[in-house]
Structures are given as structure tokens and as C-alpha cells.
C-alpha positions in Angstrom: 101.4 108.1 104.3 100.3 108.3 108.2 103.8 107.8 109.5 105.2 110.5 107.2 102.5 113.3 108.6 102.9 112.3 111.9 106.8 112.4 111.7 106.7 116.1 109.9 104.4 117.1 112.6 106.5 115.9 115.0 109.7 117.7 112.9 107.9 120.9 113.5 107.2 120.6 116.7 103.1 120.4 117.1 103.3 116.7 118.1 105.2 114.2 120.5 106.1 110.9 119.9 106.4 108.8 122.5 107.6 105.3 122.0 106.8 101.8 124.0 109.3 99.0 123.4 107.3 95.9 123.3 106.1 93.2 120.7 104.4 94.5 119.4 105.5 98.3 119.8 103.9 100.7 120.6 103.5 104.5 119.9 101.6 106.7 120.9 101.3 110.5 119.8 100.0 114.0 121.4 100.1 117.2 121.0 102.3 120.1 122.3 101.6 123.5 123.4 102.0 124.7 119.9 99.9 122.0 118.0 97.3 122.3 120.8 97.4 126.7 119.9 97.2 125.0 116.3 93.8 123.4 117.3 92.3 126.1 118.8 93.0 128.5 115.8 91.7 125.6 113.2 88.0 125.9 115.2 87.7 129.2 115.1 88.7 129.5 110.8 86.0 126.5 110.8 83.7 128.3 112.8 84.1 131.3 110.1 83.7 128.9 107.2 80.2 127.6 108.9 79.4 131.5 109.0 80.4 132.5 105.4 80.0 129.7 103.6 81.3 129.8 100.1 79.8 131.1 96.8 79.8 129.6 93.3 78.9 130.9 90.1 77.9 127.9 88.5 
């Protein structure tokens, strides 16, 4: 399920993949300009959740 994520991420372009031949191999992953712009956004809608939390009629 990992591998999947990471490989759609990568598809859309917000991640690299970098592979290491090897036994065993290794991969590593980061992110690009657009999944670190990604990152930033994500804090600050986090930030707003913190600020407004949510209400529930229960």
C-alpha cells in the first residue's frame, strides 16, 4: 500500500525516486519543488484546523 502512494506521488510529480542498485536495494525518496509548496500549504490548513476546531451537535 506504501509502494503504491509513493509511486502516485511520484506520477504526479511531488516526489523523486531515487534508486541504489545493491543487495539489498535501496531507495530512497524526496520531495520536489512542488510537493515541498504541497508541505507548506498542508501547515498552514492545519494551523487553521488548530484555530477553528470543529463543531458537533451531538
Amino acid at each position: 500500500m506504501l509502494t503504491q502512494q509513493l509511486r502516485e506521488l511520484e506520477a504526479d510529480g511531488l516526489v523523486n525516486r531515487e534508486v541504489y542498485p545493491g543487495s539489498p536495494t535501496k531507495v530512497d525518496y524526496s520531495l520536489t519543488e512542488s510537493g515541498a509548496a504541497l508541505n507548506a500549504g498542508a501547515e498552514a490548513l492545519c494551523r487553521w484546523g488548530e484555530q477553528f476546531p470543529s463543531r458537533t451537535d451531538a
